[in-house]
C-alpha positions as CSV (number, residue, x, y, z in Angstrom):
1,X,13.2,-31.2,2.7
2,X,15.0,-29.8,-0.3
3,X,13.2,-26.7,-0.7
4,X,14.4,-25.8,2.7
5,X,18.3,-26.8,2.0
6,X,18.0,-24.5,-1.3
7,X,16.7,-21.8,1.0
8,X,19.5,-22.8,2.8
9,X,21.8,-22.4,0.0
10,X,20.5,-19.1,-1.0
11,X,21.0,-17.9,2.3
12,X,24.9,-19.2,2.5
13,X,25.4,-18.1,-1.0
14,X,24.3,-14.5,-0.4
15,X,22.5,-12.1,-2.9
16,X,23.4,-12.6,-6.6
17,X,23.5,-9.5,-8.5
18,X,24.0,-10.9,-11.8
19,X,21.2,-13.9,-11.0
20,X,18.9,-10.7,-11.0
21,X,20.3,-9.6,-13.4
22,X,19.4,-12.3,-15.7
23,X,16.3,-12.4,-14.6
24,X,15.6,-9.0,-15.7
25,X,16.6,-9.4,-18.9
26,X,14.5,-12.5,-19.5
27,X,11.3,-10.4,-17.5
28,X,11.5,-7.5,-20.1
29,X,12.4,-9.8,-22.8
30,X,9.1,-11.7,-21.7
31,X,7.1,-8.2,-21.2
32,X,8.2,-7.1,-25.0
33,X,7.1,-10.2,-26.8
34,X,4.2,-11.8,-24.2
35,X,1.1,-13.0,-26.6
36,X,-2.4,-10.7,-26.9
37,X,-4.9,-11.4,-24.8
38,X,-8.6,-11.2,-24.1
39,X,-9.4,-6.7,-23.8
40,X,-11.5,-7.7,-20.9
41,X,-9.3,-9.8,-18.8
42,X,-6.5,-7.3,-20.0
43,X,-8.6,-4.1,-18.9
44,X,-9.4,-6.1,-15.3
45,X,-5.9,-6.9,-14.4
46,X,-5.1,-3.1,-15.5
47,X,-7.6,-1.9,-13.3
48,X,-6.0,-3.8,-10.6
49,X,-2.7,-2.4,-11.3
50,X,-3.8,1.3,-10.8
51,X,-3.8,1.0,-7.0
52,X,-0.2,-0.5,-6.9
53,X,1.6,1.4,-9.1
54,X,2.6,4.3,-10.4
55,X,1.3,6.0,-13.9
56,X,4.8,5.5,-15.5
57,X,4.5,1.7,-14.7
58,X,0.8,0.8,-14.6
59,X,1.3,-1.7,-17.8
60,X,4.5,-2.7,-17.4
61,X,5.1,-2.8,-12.9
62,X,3.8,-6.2,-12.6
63,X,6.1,-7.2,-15.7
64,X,9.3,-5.6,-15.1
65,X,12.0,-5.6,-12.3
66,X,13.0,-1.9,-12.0
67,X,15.8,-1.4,-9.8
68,X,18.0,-4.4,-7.5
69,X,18.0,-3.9,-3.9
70,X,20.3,-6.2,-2.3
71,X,19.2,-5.4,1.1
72,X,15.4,-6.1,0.7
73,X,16.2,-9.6,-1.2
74,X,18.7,-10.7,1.7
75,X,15.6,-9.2,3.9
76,X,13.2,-11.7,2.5
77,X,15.8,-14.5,2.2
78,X,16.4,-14.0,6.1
79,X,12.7,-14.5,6.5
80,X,12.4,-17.4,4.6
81,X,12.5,-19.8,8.0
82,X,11.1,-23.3,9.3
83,X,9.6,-21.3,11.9
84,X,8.1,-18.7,9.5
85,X,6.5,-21.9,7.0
86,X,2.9,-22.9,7.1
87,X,2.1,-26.3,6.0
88,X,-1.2,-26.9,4.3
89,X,-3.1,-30.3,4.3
90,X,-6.5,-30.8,2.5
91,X,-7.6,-34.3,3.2
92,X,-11.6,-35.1,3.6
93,X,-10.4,-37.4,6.2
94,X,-9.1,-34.8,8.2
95,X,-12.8,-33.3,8.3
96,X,-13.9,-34.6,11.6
97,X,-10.5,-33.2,13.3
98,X,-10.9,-29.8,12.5
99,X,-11.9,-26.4,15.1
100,X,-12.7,-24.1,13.0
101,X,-14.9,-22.5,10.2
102,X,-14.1,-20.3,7.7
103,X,-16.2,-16.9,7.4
104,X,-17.7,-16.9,4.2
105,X,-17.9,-20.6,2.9
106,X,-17.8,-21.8,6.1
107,X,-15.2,-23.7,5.1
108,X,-14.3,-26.0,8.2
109,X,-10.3,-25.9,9.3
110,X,-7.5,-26.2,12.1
111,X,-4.5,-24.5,12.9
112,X,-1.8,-26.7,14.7
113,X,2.0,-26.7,15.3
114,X,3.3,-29.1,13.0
115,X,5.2,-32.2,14.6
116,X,8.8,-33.0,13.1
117,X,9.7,-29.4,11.6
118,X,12.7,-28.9,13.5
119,X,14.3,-31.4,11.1
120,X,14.5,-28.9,8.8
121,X,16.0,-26.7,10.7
122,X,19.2,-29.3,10.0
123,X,18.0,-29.3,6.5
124,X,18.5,-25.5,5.7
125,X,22.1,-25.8,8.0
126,X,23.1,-28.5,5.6
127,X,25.1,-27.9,2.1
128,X,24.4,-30.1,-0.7
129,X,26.6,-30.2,-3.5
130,X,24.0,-30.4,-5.7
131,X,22.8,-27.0,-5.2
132,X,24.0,-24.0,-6.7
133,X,23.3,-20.7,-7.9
134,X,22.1,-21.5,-11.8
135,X,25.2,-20.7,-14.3
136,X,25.3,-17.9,-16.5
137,X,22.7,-18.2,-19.3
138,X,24.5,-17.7,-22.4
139,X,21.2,-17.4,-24.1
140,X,20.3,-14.2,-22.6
141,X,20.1,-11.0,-25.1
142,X,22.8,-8.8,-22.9
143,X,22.4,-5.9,-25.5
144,X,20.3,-4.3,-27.8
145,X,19.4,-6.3,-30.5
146,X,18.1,-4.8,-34.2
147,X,16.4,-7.9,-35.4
148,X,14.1,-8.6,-32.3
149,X,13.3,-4.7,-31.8
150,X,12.2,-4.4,-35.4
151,X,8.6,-5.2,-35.0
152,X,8.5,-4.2,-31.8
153,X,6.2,-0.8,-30.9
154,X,7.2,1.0,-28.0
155,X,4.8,2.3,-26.0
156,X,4.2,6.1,-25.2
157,X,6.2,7.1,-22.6
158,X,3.6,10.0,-21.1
């Protein structure tokens, strides 16, 4: 029930340039200083990358936010509904009630309306207190900083 009254929230509250904003920062500040890892994991997920960005951004797009669009976030926040949510439940009781199988694993299943939902329908109209917009982050490097870009090698921009 309270994810749906923070979507709720987020929805009253509106879009939150600065929130972005933040979260920027501490993206690139995580894409500058993330740890080594394994060449062939690395080389895998880059491989992947080459069909969903462009050459400019093929190491960095999955890292970085690159420019705020208001509209699109308020899009998705829109679409963020009870009536939009799937519910899953895994249960091995639930085995001998389900419909369907799954193509490949044959993975048995069913697809069903959930009862209830409409209480959160209430849930996302109802303001909690509680909920907010997180504060500004004092702890976020808002400029450039000497001492963490000393050992830091950019990469080629070509």
């Amino acid at each position: 029930e309270i994810v749906f009254q923070y979507v709720g929230m987020l929805q009253r509250e509106g879009v939150s340039e600065r929130v972005w904003r933040e979260e920027q920062a501490v993206a690139t500040m995580n894409f500058k200083f993330r740890e080594k890892e394994e060449p062939q994991s690395f080389t895998s997920r880059v491989a992947g990358w080459m069909h969903l960005y462009p050459p400019p951004q093929t190491l960095s797009g999955a890292y970085l936010f690159q420019s705020f669009d208001g509209a699109l976030i308020e899009a998705t926040q829109a679409a963020l509904t009870v009536d939009a949510c799937m519910i899953t439940v895994s249960a091995k009781e639930l085995e001998d009630k389900t419909d369907r199988e799954e193509r490949w694993y044959k993975t048995r299943y069913s697809r069903a309306p959930s009862a209830g939902m409409d209480r959160f329908n209430d849930a996302i109209a109802t303001a909690r207190p509680d909920l907010h917009l997180p504060a500004v982050n004092p702890f976020i490097v808002r400029s450039r900083c000497r001492f963490l870009e000393k050992d830091f090698v950019a990469l080629p921009s070509h």
